[in-house]
TIRO-2110 file (N, C-alpha, C; in Angstrom, 1 decimal):
// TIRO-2110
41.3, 32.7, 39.7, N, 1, A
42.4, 31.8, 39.9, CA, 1, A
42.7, 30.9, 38.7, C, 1, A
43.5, 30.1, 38.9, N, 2, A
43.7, 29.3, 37.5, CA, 2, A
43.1, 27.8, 37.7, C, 2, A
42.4, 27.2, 36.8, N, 3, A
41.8, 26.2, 37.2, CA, 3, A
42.6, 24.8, 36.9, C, 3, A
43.6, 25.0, 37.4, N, 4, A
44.5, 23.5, 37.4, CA, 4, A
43.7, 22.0, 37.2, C, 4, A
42.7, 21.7, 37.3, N, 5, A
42.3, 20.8, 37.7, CA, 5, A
41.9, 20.3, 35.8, C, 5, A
41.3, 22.1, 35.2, N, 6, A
41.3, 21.6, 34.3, CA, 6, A
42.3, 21.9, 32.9, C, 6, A
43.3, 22.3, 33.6, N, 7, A
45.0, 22.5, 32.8, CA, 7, A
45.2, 20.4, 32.7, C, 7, A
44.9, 20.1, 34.4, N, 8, A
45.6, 18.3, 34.5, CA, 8, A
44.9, 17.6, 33.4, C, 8, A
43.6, 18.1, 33.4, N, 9, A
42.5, 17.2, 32.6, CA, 9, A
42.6, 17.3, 30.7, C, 9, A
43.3, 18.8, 30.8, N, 10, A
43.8, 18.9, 29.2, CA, 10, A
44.8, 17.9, 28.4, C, 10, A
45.9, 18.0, 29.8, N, 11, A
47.2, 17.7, 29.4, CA, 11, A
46.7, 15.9, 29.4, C, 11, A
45.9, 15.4, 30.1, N, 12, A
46.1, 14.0, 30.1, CA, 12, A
45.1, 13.6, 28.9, C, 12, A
44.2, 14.8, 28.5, N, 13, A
43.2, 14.7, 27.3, CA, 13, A
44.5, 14.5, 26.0, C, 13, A
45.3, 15.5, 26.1, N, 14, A
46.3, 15.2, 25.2, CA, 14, A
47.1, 14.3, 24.9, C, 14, A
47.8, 13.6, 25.8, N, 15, A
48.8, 12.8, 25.7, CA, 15, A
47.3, 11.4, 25.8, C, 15, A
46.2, 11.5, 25.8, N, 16, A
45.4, 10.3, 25.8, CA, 16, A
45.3, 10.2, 24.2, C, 16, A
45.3, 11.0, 23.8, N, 17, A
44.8, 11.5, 22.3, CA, 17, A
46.2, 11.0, 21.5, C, 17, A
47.7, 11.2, 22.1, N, 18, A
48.6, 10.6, 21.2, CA, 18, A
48.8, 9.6, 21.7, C, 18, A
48.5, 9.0, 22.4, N, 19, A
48.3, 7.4, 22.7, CA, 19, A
47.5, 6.8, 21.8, C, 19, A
46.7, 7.4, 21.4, N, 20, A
45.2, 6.5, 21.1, CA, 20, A
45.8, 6.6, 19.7, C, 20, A
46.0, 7.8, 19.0, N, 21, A
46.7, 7.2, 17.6, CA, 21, A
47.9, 7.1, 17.6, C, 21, A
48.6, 6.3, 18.8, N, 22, A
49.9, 5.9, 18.2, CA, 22, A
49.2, 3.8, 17.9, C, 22, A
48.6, 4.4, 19.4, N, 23, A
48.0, 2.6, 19.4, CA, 23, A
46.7, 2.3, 17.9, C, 23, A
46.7, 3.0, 17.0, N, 24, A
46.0, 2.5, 16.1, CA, 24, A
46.7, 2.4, 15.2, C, 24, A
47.9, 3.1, 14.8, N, 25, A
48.8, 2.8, 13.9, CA, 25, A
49.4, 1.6, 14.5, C, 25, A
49.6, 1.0, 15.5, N, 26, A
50.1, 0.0, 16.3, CA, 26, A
49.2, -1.0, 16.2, C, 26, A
47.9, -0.6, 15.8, N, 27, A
46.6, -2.3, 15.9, CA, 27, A
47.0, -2.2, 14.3, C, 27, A
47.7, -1.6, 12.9, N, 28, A
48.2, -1.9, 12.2, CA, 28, A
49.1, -3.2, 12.0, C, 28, A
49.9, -3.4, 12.6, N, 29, A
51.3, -4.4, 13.1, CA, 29, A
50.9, -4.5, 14.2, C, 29, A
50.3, -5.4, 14.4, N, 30, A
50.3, -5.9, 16.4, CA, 30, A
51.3, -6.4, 16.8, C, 30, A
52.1, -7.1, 16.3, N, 31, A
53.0, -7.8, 16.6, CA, 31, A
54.7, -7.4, 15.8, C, 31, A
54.8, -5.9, 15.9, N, 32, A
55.7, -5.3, 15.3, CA, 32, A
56.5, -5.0, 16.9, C, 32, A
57.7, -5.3, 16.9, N, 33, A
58.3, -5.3, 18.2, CA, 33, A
58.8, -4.0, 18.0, C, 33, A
59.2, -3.2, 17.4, N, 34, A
59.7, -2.1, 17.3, CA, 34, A
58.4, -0.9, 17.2, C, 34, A
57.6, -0.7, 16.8, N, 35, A
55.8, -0.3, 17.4, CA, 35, A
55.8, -0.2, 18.8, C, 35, A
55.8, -1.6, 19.3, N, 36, A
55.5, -1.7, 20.8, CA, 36, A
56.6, -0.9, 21.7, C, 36, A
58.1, -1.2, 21.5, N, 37, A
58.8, -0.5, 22.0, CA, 37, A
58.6, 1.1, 21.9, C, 37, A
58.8, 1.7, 21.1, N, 38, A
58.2, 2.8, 21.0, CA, 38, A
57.3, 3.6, 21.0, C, 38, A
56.1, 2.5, 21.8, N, 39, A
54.6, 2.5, 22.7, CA, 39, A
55.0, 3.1, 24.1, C, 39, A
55.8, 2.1, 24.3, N, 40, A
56.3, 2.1, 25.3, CA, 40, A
57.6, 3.0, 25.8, C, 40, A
58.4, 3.7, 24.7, N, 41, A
59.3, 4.8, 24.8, CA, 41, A
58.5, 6.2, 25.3, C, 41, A
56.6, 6.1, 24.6, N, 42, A
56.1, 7.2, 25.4, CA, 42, A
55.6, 7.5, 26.2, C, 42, A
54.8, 5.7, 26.8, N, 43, A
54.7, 5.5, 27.9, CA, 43, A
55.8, 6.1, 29.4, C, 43, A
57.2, 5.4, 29.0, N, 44, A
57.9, 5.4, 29.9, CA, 44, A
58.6, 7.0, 30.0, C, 44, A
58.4, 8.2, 29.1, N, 45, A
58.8, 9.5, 28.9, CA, 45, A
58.0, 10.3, 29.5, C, 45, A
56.3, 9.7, 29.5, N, 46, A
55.5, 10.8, 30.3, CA, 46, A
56.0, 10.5, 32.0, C, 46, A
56.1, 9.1, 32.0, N, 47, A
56.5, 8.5, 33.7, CA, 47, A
58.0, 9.2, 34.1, C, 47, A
58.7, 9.4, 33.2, N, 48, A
60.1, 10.1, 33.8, CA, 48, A
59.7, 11.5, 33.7, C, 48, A
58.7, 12.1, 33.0, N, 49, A
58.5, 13.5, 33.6, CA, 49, A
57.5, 13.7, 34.3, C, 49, A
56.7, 13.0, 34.8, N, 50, A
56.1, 13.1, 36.2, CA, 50, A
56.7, 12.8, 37.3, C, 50, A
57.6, 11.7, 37.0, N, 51, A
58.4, 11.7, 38.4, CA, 51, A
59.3, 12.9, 38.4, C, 51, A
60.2, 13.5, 37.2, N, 52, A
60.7, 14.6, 37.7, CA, 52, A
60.2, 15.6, 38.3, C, 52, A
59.1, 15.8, 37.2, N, 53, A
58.3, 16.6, 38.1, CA, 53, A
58.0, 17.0, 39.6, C, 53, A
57.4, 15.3, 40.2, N, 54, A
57.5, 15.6, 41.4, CA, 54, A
58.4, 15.6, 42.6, C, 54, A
59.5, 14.7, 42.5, N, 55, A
61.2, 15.5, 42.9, CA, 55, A
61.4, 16.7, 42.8, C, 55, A
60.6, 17.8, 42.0, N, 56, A
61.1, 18.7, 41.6, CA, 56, A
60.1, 19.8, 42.9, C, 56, A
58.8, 19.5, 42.9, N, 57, A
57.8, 19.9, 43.2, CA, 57, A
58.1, 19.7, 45.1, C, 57, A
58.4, 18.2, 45.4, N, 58, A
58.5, 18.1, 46.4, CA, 58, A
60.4, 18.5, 47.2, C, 58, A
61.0, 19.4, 46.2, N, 59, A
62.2, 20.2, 46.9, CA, 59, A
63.7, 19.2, 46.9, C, 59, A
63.3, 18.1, 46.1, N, 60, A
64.6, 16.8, 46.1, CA, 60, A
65.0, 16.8, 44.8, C, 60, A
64.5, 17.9, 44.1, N, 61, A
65.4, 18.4, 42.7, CA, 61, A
65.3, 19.9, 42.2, C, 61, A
66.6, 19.9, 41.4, N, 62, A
66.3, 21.5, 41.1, CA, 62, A
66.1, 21.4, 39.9, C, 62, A
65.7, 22.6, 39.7, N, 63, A
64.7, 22.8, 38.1, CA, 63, A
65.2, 22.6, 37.0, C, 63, A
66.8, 22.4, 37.1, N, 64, A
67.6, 22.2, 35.6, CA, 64, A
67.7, 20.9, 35.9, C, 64, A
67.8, 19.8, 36.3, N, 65, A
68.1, 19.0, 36.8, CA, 65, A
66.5, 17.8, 36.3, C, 65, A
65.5, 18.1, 36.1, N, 66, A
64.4, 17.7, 35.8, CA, 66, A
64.8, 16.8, 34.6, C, 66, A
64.8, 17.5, 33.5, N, 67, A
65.1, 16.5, 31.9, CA, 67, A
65.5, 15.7, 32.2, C, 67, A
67.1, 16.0, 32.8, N, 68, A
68.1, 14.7, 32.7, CA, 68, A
67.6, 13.1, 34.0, C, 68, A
66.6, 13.7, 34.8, N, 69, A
66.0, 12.8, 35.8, CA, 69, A
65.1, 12.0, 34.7, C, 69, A
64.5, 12.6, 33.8, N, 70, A
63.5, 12.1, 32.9, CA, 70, A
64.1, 11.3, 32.1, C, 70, A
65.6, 11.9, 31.4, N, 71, A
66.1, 10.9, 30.7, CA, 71, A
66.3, 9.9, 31.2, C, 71, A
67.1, 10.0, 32.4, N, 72, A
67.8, 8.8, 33.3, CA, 72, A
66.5, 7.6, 33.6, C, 72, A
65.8, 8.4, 33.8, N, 73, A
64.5, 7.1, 33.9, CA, 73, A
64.2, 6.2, 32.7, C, 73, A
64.2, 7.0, 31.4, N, 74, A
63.8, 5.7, 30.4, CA, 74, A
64.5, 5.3, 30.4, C, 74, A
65.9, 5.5, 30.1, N, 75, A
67.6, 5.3, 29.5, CA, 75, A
67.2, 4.1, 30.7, C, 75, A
67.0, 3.4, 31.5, N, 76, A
66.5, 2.7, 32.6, CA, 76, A
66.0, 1.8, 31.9, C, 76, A
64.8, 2.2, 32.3, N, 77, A
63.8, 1.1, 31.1, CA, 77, A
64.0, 0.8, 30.1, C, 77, A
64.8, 1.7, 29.3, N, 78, A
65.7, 1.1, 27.9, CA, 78, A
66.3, -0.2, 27.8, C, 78, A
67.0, -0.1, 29.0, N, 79, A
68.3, -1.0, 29.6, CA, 79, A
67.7, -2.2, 29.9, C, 79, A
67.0, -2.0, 30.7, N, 80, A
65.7, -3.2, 31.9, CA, 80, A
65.1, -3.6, 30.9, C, 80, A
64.7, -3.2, 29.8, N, 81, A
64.0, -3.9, 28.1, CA, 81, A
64.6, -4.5, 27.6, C, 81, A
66.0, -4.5, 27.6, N, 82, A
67.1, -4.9, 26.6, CA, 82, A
67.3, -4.6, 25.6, C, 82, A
67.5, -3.4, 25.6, N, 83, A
67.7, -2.7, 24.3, CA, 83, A
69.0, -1.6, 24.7, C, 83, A
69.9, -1.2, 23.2, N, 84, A
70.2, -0.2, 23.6, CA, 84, A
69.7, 0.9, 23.2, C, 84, A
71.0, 2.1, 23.8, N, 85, A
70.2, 3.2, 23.6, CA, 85, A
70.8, 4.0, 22.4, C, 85, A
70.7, 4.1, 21.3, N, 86, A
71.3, 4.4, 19.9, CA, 86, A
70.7, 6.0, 19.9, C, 86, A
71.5, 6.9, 19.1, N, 87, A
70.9, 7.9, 18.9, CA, 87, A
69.7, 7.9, 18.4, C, 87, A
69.3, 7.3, 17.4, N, 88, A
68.1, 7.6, 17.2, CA, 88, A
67.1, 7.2, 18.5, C, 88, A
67.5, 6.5, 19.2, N, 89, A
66.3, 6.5, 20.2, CA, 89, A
66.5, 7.2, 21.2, C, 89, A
67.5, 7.8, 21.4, N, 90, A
67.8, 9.0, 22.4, CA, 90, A
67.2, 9.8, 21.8, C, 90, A
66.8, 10.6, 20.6, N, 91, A
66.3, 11.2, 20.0, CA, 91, A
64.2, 11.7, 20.1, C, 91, A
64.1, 10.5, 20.1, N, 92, A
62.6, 9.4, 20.0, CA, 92, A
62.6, 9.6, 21.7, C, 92, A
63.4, 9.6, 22.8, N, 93, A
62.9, 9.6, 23.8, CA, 93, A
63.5, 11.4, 24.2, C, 93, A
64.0, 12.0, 23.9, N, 94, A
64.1, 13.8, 24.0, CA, 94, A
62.9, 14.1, 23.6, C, 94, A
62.6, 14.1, 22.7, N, 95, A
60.8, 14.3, 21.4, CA, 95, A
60.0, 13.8, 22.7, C, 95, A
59.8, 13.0, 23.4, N, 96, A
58.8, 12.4, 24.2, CA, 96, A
58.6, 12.8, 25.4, C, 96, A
59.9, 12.9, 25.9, N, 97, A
60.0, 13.5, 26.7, CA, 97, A
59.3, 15.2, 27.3, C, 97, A
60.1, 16.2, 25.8, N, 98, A
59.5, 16.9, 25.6, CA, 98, A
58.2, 17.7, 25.4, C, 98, A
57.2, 16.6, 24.4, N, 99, A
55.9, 17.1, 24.6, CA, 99, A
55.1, 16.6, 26.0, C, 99, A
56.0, 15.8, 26.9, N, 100, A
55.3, 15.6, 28.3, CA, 100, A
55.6, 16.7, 28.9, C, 100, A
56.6, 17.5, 28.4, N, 101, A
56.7, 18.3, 29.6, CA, 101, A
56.2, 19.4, 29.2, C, 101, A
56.2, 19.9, 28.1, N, 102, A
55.0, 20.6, 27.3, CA, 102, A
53.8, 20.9, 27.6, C, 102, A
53.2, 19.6, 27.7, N, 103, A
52.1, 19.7, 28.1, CA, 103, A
51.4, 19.4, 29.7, C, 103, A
52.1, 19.4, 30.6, N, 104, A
52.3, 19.5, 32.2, CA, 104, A
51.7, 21.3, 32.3, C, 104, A
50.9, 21.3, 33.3, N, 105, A
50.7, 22.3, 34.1, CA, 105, A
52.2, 23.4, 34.1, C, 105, A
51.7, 24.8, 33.8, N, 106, A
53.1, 25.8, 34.8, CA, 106, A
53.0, 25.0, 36.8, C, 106, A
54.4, 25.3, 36.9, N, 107, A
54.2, 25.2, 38.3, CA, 107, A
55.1, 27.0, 38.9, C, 107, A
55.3, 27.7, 38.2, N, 108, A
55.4, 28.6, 38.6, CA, 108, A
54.6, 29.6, 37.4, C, 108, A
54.3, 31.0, 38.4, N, 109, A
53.9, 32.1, 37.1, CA, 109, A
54.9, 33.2, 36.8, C, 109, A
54.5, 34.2, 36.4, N, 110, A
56.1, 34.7, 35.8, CA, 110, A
56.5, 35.6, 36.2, C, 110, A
56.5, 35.2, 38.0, N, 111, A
57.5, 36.1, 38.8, CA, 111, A
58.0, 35.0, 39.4, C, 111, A
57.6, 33.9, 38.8, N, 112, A
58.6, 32.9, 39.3, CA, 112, A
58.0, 32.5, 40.8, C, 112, A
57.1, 32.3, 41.4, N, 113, A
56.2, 32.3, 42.3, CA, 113, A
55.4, 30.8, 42.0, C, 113, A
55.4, 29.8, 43.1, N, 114, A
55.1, 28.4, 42.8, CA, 114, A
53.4, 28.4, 42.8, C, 114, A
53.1, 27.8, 41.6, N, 115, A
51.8, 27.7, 41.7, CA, 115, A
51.4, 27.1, 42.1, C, 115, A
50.4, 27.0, 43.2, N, 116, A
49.3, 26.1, 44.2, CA, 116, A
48.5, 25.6, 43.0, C, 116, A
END
């Protein structure tokens, strides 16, 4: 079988690991508000593709429909931050988005069959 438990354990090994050097290039400038924001652009990109994810998982979204739930969620937080959302940081949150979802377990295999 496939050992999902230690697929979850990779993927959060990973995204712990670009946390850990984004936050040390960040203990560089502590007080760089543009750093923190974009601490926080990866923070809030892994959280909009786990929640897609599970809308997706739990049958209250369909599979194309995922990203743009992920975007809609920072683009959120963007807003709720008070910031806008400029290309380049639409950009900065696609990139973030993307290696969250990258790095997420398959939930299907490739007959397209949902994996338990």
């Amino acid at each position: 079988g496939i050992n999902i438990g230690g697929i979850l354990s990779d993927t959060n090994n990973a995204l712990d690991t670009i946390q850990l050097a984004f936050n040390s290039i960040k203990s560089l400038f502590p007080y760089n508000e543009k750093l923190q924001f974009i601490s926080n652009l990866i923070v809030w990109a892994k959280a909009g593709a786990d929640k897609a994810e599970q809308l997706y998982k739990s049958g209250q979204l369909e599979k194309e429909e995922r990203k743009k739930t992920a975007q809609d969620f920072v683009y959120d937080a963007v807003h709720v931050a008070g910031f806008d959302v400029t290309d380049d940081i639409v950009n900065v949150i696609n990139s973030a988005i993307d290696a969250a979802i990258n790095l997420m377990p398959k939930t299907h295999d490739e007959n397209n069959n949902i994996i338990k």
